[in-house]
N, C-alpha and C positions, 0 to 999 in steps of 0.2 A: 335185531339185537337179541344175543340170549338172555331168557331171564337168569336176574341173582336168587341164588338162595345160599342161605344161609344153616348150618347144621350142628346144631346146641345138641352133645352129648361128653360124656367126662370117660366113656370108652372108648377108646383111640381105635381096637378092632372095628366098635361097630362101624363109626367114621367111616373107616376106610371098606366096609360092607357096602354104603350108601352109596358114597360117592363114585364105587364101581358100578351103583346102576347111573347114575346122573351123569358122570363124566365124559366131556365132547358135548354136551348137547346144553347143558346149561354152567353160568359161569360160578363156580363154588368157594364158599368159605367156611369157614368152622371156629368154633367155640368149645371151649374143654370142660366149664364152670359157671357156675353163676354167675358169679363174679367178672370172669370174662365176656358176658354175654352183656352184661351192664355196662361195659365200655365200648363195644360192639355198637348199643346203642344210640351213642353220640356220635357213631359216624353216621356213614352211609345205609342210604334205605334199601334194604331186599324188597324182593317181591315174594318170597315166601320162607317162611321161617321152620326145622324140622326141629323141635325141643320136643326134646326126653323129659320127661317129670321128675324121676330119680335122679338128678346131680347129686354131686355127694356134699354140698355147699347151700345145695338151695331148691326148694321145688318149684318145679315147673312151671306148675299148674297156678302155683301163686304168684309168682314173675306175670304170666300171662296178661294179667290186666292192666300192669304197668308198660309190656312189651305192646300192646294193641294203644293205649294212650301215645303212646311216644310216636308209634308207625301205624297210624289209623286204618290206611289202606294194604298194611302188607298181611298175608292169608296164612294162618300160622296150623301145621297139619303136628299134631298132638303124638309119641311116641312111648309108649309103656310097654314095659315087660310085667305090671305088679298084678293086673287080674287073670283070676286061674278060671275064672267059668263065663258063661256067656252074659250074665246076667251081670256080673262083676264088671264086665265090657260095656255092657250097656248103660251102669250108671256111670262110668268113667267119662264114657262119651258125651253125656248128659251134662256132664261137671263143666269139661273143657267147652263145648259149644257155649254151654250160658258163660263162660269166661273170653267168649271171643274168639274161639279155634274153627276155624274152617272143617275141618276134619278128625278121626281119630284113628290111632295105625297100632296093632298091638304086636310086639316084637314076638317074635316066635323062633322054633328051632329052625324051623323053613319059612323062612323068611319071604313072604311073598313079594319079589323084584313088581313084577307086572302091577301089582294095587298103588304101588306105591308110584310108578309112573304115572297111571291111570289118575289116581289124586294132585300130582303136581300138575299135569295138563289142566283138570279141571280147574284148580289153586288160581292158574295161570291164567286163564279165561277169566273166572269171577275177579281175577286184580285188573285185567284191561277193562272189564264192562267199568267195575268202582272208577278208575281213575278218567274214564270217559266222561261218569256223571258228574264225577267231581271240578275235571274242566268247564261243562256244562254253565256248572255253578257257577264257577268262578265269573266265567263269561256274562254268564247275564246278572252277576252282583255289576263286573264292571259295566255293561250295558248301563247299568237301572244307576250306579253311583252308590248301591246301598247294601248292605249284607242281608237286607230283609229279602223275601220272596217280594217277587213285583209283580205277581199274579197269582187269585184262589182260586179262580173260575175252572170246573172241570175241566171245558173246553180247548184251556191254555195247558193244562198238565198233560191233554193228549195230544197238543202240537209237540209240547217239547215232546214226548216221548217218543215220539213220530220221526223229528229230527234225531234225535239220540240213534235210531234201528237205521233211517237211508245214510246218515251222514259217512260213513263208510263205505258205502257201493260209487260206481260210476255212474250210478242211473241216472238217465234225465230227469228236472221234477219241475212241478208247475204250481207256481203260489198265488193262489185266490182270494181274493178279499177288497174290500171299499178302498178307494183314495185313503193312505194316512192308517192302515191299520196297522203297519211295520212288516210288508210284505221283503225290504228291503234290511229287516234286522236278522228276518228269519232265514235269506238265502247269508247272509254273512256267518250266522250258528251255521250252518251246514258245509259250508265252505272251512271256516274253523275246525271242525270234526272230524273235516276227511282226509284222508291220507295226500290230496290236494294242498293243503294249508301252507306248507313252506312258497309255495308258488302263489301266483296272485288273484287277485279277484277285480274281474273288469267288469266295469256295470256301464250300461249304457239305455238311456229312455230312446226307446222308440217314437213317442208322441215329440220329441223335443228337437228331432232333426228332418229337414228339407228331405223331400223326396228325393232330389237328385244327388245327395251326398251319402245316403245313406249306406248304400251298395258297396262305395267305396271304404266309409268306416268301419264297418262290418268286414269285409272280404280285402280291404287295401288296393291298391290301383299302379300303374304301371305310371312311367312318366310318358305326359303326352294324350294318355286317355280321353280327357275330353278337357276342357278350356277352365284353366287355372291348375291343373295339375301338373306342377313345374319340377316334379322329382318323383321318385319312388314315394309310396305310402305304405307303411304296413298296417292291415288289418285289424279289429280286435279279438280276431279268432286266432292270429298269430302271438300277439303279445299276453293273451291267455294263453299260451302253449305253456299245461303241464298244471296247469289252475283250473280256474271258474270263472263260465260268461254269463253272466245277469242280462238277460234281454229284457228291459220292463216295460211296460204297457209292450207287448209283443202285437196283441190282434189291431194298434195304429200302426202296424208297420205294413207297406205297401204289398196288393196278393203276388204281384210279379217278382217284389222281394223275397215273401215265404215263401215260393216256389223254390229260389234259388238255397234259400235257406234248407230247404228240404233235402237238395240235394248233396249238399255241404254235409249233414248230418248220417244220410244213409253211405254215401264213400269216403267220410273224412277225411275229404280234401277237402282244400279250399285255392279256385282261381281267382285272382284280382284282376278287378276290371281293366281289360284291354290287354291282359297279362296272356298267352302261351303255355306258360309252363302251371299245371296244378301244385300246393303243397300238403302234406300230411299236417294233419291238424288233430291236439292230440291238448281236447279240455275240457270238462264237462258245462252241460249246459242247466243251466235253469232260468227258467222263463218265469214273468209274473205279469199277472192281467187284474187291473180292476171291473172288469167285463164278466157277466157269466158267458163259458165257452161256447155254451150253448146257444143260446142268443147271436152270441158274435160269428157263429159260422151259418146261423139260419140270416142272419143279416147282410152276408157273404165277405165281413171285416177278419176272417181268420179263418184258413182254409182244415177242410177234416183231418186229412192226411199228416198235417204239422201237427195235428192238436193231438192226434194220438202216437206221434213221435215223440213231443216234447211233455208228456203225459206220462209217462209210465208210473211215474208217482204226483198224486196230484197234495197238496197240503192246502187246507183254508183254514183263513185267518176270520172269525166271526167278527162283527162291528162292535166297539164299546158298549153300543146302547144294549147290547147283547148278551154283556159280561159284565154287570157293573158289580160283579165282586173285585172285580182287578182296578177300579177307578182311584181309588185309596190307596192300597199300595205303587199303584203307580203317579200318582200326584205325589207319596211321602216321599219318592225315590228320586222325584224330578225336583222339590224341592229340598232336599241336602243337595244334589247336584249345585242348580242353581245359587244357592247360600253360599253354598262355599265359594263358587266362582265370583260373586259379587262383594265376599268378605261378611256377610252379614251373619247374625246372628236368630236365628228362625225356629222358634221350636218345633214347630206345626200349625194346622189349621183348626181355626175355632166350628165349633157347634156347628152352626148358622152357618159356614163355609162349606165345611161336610155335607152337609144338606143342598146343599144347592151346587156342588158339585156332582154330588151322585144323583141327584134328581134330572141334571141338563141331557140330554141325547146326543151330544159331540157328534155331529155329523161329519166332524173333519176328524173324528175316531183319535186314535193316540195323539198323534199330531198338533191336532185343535190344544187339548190335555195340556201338552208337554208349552207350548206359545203361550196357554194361561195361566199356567203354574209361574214361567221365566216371568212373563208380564207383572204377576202379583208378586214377585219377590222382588223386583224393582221400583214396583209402588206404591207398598204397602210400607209403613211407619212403626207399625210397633213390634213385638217379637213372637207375633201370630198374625197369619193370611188371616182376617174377615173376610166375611160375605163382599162388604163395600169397598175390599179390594179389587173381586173378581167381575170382569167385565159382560161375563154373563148373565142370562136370567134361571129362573125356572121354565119360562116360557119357550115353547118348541119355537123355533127357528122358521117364519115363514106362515106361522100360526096366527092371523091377524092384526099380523105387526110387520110394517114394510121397510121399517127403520133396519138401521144394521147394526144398534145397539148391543145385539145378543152376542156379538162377536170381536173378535181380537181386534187390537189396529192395524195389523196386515193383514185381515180377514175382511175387514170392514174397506179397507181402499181396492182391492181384489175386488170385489160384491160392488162397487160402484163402478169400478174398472170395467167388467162387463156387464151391467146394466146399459152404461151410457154407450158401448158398442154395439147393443143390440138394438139402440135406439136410431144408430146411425145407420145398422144396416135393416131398418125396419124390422128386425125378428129375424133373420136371415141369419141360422146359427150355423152353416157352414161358414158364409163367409164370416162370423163374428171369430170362428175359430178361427179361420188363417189369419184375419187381423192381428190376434190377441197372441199370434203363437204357437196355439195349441193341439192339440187331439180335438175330433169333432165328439168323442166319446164323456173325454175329459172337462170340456165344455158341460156337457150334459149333467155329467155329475155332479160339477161348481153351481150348475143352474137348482138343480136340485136338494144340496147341500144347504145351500143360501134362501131356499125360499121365495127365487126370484119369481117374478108373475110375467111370462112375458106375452 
């Protein structure tokens, strides 16, 4: 789409000067007057604004900060004929930047065509990066439920900003981080950001499906393929055509699967099982592992080849316990969510809550967070979370205390869930994982989460 601009001058020549360098390439409108430019206002938004200072109705330079209120993100390039020296130019330009102007352009007998491209390009550029950040924002206000930041911590201003630079490429990327840290919030921002976005975003957990079906929900299956497969299946590398595939926990998915997956990746195609015919396959991929890589290919659960395939960009996510600047603003944000959806009235959390929320080590990271927050806004009574709303302690989790007090109540029937599994399969945590469901990985980490002693 070309960009709009807009061109405030009350010289009908110069107008028609400008618009002979701009026209065809971007879509143009004009303004004669101040006065014109202030109705101008209540429509439609440009993306870059060229006002003159000298109208004969009104100056420029002092509209300006009303024209930058009303259109926050449009880049407004500054036009005078009135200084005669260099020095005259330079506090001009001084004047308009501290008023908001992107730029300043001094009208001359020769009129420099090429500067004045050269600054709408640029205009143009700094309005896509603004309005990028400003979706951003949006996103993770709706994320969080709240207009506040929902994170201080360095570490989270250089995820986003991380996401904000690939969310444009094709590149593959790999999100690293604990069970529960929101590895699956941060491929949805990067999905949202990219020129992907109109198309869909397919996620799918690798720990969560049978070895033998796997292949086929992945890659889709011909009819007849192997016993139950009563029709065609499409894939989810086919129904991601033209979007984003979410492969999570990728290093539980089986090595004879990454192998195929490798292949998928370097010819994009993709053959379905039992299928003849390959298809072009055309979506980006981003993988997320609660695994360090490293470990998981010296363990031999994710092969090297994949990991620097689906690597090219890697993003981690640090654990709560790690950032507990972000504990607060993300309990305030989980709780307006939560109020509101229960109708309640909540203003926040007392002292004594604060404290014992930022003191706890969330080893279920966000997650844990967001279950204890929902938890205390449903049973708590007066119009502040206390402490002796919240189900946790100050006490680390596993620290001397075998109870499952420290944790939620679907935290707490989980942690008994596989206790009592492991007891059946004597310690046997493979087979407690194929009992229970799960990744033998994923196992490990609930084992560790919780404290268990086995």
């Amino acid at each position: 789409m070309k960009g709009k601009i807009l061109i405030v001058d009350d010289d009908a020549g110069y107008r028609e000067l400008l618009k002979g360098f701009l026209e065809g390439d971007y879509e143009l409108s004009e303004a004669e007057s101040g006065a014109t430019l202030k109705k101008a206002m209540e429509q439609g938004q440009p993306d870059i604004v060229l006002l003159d200072v000298e109208l004969k109705d009104a100056n420029g330079l002092e509209m300006l900060p009303s024209l930058k209120k009303r259109w926050p993100e449009t880049e407004v390039i500054v036009l005078t004929g009135m200084p005669r020296s260099d020095t005259e130019a330079v506090a001009w330009a001084v004047a308009a930047t501290k008023r908001g102007a992107f730029n300043f352009l001094r009208k001359t007998e020769q009129f420099d065509g090429g500067k004045l491209l050269t600054d709408v390009s640029n205009a143009l550029e700094a309005r896509r990066q603004t309005e990028e950040t400003s979706m951003l924002r949006r996103a993770l206000e709706t994320m969080s439920g709240s207009a506040s930041p929902i994170f201080h911590s360095a570490a989270m201003r250089e995820v986003v900003r991380t996401v904000e630079r690939i969310a444009p490429s094709d590149v593959a990327v790999l999100i690293t981080g604990e069970s529960g840290s929101g590895k699956e919030v941060i491929a949805d921002l990067i999905h949202t950001f990219s020129p992907r976005s109109k198309g869909r975003i397919i996620k799918i957990n690798c720990a969560a499906l049978p070895r033998e079906l796997i292949e086929s929900e992945l890659f889709g299956s011909v009819k007849g393929a192997y016993t139950g497969a009563h029709t065609d299946r499409e894939g989810l590398f086919r129904l991601a055509e033209g979007g984003t595939l979410l492969l999570d926990e990728i290093s539980e998915m089986p090595i004879d699967t990454q192998s195929k997956l490798l292949r998928v990746l370097q010819d994009q195609e993709v053959r379905p099982v039992g299928g003849k015919t390959a298809y072009k396959t055309n979506c980006r991929l981003v993988a997320a592992t609660n695994r360090d890589p490293r470990e998981a290919i010296n363990d031999g659960k994710l092969r090297e080849d994949l990991f620097y395939r689906i690597s090219a960009i890697s993003v981690h996510l640090p654990p709560l316990r790690e950032r507990r600047e972000d504990i607060m603003p993300l309990a305030n944000a989980f709780l307006k969510r939560f109020a509101a959806q229960a109708n309640r009235v909540i203003k926040g959390f007392t002292a004594s809550a604060i404290e014992r929320l930022t003191a706890f080590d969330w080893p279920g990271n966000v997650r844990q967070l967001q279950n204890e927050v929902q938890r205390a806004v449903l049973l708590s009574e007066g119009n502040e979370v206390d402490a002796a709303d919240l189900s946790i302690s100050t006490a680390r989790p596993g620290a001397g205390d075998s109870s499952d007090t420290n944790f939620t109540l679907l935290e707490g029937v989980e942690r008994n869930a596989i206790i009592q599994m492991l007891k059946e399969t004597n310690g046997n945590k493979l087979e407690t994982a194929k009992r229970l469901g799960i990744g033998r990985q994923t196992l490990y980490n609930k084992i560790k989460a919780y404290g268990i002693d086995v």
